[in-house]
Rosetta silent file (secondary structure, phi, psi, omega in degrees, C-alpha in Angstrom):
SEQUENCE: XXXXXXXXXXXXXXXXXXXXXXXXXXXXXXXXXXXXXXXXXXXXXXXXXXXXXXXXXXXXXXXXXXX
SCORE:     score description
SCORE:     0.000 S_00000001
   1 L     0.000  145.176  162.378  -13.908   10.490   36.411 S_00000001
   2 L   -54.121 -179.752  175.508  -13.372   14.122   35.128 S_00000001
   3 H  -107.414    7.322  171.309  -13.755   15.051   32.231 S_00000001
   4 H   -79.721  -18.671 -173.482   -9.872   15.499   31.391 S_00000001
   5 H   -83.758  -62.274 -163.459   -9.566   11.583   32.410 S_00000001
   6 H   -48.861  -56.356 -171.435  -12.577   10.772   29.499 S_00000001
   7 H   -47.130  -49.256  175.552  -10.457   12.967   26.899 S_00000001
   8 H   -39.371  -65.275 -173.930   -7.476   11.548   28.137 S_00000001
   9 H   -78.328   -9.787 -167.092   -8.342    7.627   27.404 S_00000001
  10 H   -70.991  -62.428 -172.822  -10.241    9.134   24.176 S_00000001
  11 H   -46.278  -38.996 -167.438   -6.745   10.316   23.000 S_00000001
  12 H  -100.278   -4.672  164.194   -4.829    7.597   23.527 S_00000001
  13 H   -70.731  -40.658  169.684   -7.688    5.342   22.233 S_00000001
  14 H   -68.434  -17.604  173.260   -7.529    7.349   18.772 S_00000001
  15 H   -95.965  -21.845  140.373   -3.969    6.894   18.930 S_00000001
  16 H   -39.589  -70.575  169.904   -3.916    3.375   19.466 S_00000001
  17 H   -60.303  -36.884  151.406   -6.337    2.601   16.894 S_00000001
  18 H   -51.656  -37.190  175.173   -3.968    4.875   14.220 S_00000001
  19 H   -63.142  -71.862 -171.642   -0.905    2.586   15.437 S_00000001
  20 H   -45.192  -46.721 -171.003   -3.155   -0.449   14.088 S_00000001
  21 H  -102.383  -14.440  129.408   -4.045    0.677   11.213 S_00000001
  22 H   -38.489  -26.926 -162.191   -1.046    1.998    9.968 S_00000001
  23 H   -71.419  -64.024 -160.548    0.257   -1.336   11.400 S_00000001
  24 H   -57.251  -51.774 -147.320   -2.312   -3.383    8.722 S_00000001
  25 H   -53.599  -56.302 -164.614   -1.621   -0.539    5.556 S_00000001
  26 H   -59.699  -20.056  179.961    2.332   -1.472    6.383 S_00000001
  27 H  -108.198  -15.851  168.219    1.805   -5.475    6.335 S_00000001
  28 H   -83.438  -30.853 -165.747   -0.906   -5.455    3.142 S_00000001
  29 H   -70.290  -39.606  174.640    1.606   -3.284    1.629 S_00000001
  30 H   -69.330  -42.918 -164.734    4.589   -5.752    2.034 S_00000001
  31 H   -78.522  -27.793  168.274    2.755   -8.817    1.407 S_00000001
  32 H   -68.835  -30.418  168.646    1.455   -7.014   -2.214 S_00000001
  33 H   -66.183   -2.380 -151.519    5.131   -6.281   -2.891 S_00000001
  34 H   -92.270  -46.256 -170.281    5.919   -9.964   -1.709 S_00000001
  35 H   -84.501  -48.622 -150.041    3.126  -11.462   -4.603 S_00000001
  36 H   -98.904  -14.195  156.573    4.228   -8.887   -7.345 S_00000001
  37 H   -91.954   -3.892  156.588    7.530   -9.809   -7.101 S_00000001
  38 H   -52.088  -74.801  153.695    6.390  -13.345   -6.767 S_00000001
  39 H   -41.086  -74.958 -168.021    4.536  -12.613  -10.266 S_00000001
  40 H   -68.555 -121.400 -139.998    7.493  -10.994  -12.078 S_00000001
  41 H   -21.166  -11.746 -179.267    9.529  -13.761  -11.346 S_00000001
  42 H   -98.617  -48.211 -179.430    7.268  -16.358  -12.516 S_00000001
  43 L  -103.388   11.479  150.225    7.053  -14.637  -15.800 S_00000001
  44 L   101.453   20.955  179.252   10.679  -13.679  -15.945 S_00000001
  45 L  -100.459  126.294 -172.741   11.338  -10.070  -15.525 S_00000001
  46 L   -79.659 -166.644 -165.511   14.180   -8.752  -13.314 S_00000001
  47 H   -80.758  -26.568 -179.275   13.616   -5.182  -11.669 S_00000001
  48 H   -75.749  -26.091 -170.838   15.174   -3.191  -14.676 S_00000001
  49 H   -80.846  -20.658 -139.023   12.965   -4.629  -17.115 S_00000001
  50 H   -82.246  -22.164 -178.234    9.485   -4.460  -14.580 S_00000001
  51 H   -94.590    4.993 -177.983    9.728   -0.578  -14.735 S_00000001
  52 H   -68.518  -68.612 -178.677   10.284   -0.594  -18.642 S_00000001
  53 H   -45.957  -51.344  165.692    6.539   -2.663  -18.539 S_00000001
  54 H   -32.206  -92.423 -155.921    5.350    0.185  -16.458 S_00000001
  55 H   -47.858  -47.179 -177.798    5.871    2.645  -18.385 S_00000001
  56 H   -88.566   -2.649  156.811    4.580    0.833  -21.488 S_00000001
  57 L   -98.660    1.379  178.330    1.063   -0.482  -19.710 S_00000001
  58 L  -103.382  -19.795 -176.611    0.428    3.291  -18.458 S_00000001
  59 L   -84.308  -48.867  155.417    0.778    4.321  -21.927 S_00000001
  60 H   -19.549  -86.527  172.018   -0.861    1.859  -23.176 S_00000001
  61 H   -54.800   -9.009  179.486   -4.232    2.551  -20.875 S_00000001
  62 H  -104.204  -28.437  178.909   -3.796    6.707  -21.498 S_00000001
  63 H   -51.067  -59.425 -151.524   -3.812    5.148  -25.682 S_00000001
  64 H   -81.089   12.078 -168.731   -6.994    3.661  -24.860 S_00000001
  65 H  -113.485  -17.668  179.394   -8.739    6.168  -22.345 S_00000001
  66 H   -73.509  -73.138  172.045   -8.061    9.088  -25.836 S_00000001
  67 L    -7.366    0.000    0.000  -10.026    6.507  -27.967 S_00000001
């Protein structure tokens, strides 16, 4: 083979392997949103309250990182 053929399968091997592993980041990503809304539901918070708790655990943890 040339060496435009090696480059060739290189590229589309590197390009391949980026489709996969975007592919896993996009299905770990859903299945953590899948468990954390699994979790707030279990302890009883709809979606308006869960970013109110945000806000008051990052403050929280910025309290304690001044300390």
């Amino acid at each position: 083979m040339e060496g435009t053929s090696y480059l060739t399968i290189a590229y589309l091997g590197m390009i391949a392997a980026l489709a996969i592993w975007t592919w896993t980041v996009v299905v770990r990503s859903r299945s953590i949103e899948t468990r954390l809304e699994a979790v707030e539901s279990s302890i009883g918070i709809d979606v308006s309250q869960a970013d109110e708790f945000a806000a008051q655990s990052s403050a929280t943890v910025q309290d304690d990182a001044t300390v």
